[in-house]
PDB file of N, CA, C and O in Angstrom:
ATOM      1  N   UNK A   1      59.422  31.072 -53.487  1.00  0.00           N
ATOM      2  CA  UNK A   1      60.534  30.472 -52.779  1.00  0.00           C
ATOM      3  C   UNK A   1      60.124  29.079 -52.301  1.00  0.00           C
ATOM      4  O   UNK A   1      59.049  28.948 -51.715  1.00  0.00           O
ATOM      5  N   UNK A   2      61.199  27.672 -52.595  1.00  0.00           N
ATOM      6  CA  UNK A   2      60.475  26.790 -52.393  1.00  0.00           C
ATOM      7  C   UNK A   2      60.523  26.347 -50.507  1.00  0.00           C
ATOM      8  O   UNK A   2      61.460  26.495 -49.723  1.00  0.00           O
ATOM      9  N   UNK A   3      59.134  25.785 -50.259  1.00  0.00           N
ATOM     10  CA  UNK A   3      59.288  25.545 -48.846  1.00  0.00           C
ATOM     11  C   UNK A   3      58.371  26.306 -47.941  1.00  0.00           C
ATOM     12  O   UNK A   3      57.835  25.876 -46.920  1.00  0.00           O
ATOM     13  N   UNK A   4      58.240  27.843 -48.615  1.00  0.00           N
ATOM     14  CA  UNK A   4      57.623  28.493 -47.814  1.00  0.00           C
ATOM     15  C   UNK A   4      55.860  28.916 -48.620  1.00  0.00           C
ATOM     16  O   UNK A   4      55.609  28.904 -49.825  1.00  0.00           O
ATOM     17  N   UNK A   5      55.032  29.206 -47.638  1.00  0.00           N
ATOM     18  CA  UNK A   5      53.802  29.424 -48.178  1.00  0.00           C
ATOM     19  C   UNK A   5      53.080  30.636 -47.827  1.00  0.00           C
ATOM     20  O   UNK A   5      53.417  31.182 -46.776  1.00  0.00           O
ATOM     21  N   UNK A   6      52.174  31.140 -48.498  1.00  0.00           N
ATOM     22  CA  UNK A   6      52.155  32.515 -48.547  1.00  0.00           C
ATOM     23  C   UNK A   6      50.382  32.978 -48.488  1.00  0.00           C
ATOM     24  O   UNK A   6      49.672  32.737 -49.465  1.00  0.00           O
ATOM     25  N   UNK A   7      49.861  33.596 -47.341  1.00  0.00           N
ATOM     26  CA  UNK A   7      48.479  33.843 -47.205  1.00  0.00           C
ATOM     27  C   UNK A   7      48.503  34.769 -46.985  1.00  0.00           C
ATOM     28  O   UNK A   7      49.217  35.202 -46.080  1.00  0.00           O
ATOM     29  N   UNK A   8      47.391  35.830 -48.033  1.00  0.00           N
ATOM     30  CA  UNK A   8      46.822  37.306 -47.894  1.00  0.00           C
ATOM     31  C   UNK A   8      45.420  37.528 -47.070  1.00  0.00           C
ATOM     32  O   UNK A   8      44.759  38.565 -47.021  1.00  0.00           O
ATOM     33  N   UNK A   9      45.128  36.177 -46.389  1.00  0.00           N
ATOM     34  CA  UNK A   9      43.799  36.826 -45.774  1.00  0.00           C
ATOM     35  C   UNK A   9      43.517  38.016 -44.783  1.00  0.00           C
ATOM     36  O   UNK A   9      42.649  38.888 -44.757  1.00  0.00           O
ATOM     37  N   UNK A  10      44.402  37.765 -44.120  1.00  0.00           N
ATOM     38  CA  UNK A  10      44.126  39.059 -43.005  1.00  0.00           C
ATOM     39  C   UNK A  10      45.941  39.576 -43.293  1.00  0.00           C
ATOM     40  O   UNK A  10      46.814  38.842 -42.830  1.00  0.00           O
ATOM     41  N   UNK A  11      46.337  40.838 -44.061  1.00  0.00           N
ATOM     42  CA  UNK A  11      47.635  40.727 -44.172  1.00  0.00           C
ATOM     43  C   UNK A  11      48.061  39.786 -44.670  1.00  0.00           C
ATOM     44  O   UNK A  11      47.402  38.797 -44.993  1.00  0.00           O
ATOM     45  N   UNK A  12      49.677  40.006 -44.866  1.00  0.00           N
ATOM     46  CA  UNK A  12      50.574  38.797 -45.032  1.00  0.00           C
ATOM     47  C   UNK A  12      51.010  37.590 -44.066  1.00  0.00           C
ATOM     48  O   UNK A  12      51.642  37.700 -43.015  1.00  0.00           O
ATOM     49  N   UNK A  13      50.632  36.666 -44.532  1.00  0.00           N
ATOM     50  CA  UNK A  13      51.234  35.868 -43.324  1.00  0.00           C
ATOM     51  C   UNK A  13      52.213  35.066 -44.382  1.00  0.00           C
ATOM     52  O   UNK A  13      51.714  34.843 -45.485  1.00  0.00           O
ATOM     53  N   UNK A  14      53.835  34.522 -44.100  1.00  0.00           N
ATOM     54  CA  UNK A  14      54.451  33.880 -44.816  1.00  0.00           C
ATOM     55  C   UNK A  14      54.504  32.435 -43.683  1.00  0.00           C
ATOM     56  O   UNK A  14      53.975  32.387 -42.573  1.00  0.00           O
ATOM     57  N   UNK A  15      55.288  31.362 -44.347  1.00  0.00           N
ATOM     58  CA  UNK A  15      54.789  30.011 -42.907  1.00  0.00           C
ATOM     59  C   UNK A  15      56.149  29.477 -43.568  1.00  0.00           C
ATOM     60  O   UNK A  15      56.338  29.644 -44.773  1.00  0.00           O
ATOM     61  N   UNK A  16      56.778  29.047 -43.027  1.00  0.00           N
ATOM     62  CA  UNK A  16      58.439  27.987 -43.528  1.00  0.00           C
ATOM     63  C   UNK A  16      58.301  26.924 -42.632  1.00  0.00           C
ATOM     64  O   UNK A  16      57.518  27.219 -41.729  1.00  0.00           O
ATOM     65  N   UNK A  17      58.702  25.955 -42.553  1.00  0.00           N
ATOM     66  CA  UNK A  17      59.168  24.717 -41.748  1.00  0.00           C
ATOM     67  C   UNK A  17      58.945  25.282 -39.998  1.00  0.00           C
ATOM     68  O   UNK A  17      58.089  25.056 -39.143  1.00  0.00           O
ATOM     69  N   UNK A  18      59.984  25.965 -40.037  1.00  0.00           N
ATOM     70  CA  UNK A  18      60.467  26.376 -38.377  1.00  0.00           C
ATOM     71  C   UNK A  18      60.028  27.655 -38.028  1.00  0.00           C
ATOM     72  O   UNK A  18      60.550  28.172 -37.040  1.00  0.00           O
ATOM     73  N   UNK A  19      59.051  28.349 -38.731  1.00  0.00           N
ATOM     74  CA  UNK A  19      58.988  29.802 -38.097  1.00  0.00           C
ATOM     75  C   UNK A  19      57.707  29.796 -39.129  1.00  0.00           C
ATOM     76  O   UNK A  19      57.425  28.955 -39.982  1.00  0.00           O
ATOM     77  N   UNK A  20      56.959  31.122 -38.740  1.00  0.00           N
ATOM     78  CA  UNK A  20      56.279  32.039 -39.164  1.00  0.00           C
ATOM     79  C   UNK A  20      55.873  33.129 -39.179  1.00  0.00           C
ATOM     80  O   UNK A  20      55.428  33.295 -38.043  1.00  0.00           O
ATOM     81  N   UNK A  21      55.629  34.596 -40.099  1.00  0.00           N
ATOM     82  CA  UNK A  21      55.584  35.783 -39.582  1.00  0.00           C
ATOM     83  C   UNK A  21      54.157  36.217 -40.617  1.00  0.00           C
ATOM     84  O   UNK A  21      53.854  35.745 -41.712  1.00  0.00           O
ATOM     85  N   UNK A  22      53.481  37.245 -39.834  1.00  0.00           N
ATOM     86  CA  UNK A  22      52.070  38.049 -39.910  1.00  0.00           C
ATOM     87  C   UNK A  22      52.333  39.567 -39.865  1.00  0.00           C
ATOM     88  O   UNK A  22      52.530  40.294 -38.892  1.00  0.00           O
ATOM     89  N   UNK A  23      52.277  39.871 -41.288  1.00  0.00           N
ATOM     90  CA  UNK A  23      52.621  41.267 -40.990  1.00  0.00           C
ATOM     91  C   UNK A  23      51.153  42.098 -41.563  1.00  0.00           C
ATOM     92  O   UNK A  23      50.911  41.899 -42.754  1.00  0.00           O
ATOM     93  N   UNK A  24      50.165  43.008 -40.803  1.00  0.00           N
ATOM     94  CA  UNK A  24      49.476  43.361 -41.066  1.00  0.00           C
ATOM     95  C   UNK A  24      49.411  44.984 -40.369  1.00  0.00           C
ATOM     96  O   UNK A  24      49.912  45.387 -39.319  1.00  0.00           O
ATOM     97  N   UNK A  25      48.533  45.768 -41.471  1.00  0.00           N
ATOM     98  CA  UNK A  25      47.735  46.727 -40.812  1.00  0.00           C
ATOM     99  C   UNK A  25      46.737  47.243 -39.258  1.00  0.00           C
ATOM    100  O   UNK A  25      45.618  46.750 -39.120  1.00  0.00           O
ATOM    101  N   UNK A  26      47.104  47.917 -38.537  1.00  0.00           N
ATOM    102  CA  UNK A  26      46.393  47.719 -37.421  1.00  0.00           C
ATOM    103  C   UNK A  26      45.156  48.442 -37.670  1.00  0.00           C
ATOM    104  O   UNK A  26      45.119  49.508 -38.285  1.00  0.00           O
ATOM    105  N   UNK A  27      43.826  47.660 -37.029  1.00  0.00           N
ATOM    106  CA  UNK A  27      42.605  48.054 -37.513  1.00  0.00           C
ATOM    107  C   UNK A  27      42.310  49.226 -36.577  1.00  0.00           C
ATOM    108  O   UNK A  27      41.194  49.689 -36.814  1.00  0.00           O
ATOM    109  N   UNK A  28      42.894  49.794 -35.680  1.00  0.00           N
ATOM    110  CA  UNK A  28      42.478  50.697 -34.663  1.00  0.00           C
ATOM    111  C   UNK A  28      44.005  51.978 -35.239  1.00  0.00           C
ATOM    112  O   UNK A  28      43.553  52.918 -35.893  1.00  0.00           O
ATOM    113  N   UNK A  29      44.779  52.003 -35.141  1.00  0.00           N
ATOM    114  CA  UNK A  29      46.157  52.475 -34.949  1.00  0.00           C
ATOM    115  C   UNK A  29      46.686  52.538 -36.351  1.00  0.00           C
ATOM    116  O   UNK A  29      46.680  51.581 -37.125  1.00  0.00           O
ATOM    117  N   UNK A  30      47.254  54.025 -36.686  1.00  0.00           N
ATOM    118  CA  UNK A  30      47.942  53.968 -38.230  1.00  0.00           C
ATOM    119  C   UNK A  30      49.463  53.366 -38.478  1.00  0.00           C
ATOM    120  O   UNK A  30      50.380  53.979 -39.025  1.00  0.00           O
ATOM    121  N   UNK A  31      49.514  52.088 -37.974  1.00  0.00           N
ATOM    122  CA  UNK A  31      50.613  51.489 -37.697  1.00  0.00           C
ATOM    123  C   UNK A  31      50.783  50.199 -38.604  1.00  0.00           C
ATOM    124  O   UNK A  31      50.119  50.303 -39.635  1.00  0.00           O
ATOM    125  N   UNK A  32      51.354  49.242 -38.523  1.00  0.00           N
ATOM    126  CA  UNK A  32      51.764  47.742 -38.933  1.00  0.00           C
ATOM    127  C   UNK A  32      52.136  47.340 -37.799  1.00  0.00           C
ATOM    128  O   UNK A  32      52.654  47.869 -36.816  1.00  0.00           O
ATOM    129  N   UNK A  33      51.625  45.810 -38.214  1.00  0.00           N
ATOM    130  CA  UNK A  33      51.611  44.878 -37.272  1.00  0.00           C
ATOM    131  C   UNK A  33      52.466  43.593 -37.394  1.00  0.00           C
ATOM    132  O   UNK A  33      52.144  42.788 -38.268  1.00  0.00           O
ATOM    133  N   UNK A  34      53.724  43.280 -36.451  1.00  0.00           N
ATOM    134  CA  UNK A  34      54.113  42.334 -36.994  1.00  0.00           C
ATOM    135  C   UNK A  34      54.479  41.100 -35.791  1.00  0.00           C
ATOM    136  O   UNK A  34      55.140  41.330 -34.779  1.00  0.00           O
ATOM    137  N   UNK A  35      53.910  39.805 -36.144  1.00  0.00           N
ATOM    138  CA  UNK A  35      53.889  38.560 -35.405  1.00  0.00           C
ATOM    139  C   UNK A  35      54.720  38.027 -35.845  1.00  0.00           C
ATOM    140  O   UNK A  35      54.442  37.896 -37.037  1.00  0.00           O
ATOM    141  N   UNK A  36      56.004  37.427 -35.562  1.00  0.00           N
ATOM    142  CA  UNK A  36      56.728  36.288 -35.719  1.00  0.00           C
ATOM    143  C   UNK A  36      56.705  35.139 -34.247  1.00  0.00           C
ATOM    144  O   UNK A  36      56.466  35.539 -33.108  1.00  0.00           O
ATOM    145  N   UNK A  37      57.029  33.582 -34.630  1.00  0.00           N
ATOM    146  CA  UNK A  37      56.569  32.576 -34.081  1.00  0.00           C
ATOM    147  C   UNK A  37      58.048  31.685 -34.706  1.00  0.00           C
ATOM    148  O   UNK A  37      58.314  31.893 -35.889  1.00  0.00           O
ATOM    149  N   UNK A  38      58.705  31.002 -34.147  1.00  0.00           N
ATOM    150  CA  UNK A  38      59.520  30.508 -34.629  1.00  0.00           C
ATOM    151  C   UNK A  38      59.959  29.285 -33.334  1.00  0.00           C
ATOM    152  O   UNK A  38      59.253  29.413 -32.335  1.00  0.00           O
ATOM    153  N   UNK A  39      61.022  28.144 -33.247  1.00  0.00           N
ATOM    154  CA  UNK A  39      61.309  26.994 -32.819  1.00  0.00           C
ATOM    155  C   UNK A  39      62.094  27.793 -32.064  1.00  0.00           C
ATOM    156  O   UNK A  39      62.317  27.217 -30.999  1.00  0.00           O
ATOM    157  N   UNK A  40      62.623  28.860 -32.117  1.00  0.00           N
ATOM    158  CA  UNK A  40      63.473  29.293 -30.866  1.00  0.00           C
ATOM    159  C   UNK A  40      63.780  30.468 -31.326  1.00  0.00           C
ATOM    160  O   UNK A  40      63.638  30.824 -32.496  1.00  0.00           O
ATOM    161  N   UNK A  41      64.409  31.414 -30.022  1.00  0.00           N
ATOM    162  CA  UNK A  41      64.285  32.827 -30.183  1.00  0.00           C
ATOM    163  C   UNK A  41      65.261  33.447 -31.084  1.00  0.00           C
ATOM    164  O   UNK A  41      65.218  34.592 -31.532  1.00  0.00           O
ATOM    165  N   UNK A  42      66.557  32.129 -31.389  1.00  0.00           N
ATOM    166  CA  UNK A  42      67.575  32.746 -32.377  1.00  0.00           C
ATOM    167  C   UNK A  42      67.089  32.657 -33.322  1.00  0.00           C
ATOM    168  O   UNK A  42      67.563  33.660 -33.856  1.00  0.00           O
ATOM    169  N   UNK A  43      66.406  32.195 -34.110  1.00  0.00           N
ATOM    170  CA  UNK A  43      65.260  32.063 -35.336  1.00  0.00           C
ATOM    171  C   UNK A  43      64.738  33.387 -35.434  1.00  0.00           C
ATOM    172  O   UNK A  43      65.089  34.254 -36.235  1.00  0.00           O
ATOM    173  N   UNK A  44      63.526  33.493 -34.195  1.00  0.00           N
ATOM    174  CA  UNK A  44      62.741  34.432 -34.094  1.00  0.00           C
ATOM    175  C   UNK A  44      63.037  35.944 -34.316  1.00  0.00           C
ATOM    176  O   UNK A  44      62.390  36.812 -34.903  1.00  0.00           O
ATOM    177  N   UNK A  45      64.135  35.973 -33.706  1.00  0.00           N
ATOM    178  CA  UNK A  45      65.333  37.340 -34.135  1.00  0.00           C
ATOM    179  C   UNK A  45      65.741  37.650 -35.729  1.00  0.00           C
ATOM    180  O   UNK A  45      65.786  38.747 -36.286  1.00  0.00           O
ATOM    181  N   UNK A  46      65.863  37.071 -35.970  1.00  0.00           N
ATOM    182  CA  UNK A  46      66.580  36.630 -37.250  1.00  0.00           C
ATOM    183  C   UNK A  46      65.366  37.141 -38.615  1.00  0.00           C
ATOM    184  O   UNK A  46      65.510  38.023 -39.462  1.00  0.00           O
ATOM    185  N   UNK A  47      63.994  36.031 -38.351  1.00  0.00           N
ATOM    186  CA  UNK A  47      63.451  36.734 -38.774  1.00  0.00           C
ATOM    187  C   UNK A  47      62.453  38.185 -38.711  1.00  0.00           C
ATOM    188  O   UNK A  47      61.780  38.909 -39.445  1.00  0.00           O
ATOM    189  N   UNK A  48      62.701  38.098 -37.895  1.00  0.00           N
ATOM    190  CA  UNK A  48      62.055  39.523 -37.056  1.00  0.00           C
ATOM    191  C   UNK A  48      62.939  40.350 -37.744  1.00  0.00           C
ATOM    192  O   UNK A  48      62.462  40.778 -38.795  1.00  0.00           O
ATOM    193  N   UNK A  49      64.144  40.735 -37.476  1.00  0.00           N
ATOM    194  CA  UNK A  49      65.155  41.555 -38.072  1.00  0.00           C
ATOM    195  C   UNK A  49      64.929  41.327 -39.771  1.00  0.00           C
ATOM    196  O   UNK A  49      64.863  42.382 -40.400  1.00  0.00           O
ATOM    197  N   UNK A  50      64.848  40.512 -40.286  1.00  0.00           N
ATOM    198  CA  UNK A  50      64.738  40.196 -42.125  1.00  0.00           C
ATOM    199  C   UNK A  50      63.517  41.144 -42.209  1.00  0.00           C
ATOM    200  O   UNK A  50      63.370  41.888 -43.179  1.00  0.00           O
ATOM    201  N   UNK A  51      62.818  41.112 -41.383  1.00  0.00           N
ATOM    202  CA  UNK A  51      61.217  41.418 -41.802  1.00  0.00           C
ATOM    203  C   UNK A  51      61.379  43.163 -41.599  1.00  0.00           C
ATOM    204  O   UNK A  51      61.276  43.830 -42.629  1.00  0.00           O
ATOM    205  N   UNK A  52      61.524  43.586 -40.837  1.00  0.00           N
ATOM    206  CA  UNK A  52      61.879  44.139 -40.450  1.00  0.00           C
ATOM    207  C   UNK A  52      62.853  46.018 -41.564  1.00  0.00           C
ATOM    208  O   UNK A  52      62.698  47.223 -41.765  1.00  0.00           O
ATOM    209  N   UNK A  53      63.426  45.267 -41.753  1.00  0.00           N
ATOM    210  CA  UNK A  53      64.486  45.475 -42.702  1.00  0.00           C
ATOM    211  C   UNK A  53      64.146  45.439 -44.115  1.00  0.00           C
ATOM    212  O   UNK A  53      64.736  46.347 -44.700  1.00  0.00           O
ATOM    213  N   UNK A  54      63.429  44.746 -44.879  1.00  0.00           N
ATOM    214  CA  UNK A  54      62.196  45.376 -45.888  1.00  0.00           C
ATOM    215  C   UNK A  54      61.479  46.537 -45.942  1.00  0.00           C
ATOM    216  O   UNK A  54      61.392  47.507 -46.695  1.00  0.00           O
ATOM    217  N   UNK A  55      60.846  46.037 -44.621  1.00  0.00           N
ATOM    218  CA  UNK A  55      59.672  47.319 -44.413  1.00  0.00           C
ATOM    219  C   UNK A  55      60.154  48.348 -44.307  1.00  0.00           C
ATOM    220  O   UNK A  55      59.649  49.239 -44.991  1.00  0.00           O
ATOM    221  N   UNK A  56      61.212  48.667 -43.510  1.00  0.00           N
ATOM    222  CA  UNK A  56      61.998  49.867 -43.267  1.00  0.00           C
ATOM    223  C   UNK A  56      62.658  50.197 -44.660  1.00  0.00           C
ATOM    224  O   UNK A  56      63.198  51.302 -44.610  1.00  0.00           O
ATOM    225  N   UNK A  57      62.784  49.588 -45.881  1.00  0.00           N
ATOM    226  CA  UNK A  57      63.332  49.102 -46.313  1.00  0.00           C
ATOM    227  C   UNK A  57      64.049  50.963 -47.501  1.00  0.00           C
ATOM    228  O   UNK A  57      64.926  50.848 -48.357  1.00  0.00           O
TER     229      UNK A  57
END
């Protein structure tokens, strides 16, 4: 997808212009882990919910 960039080092981390999300394995807990970071919280929602909504998917 153009714009956005894509790192497997620790998990996924994807990075766009205005936001970014970290979705990883928890090293203690049989869970996933997910960080989003974005320019504001209507963003942050938004992709939180996209992300979200895969996984569950």
């Amino acid at each position: 997808m153009p714009g956005l960039t894509f790192d497997e080092l620790d998990g996924l981390t994807v990075t766009a212009a205005d936001w970014w999300f970290n979705l990883r394995a928890s090293n203690t807990e049989p869970l996933l882990r997910l960080n989003v970071e974005a320019r504001d919280e209507e963003t942050m929602a938004k992709v939180r919910d996209e992300v979200l909504a895969i996984v569950r998917g």
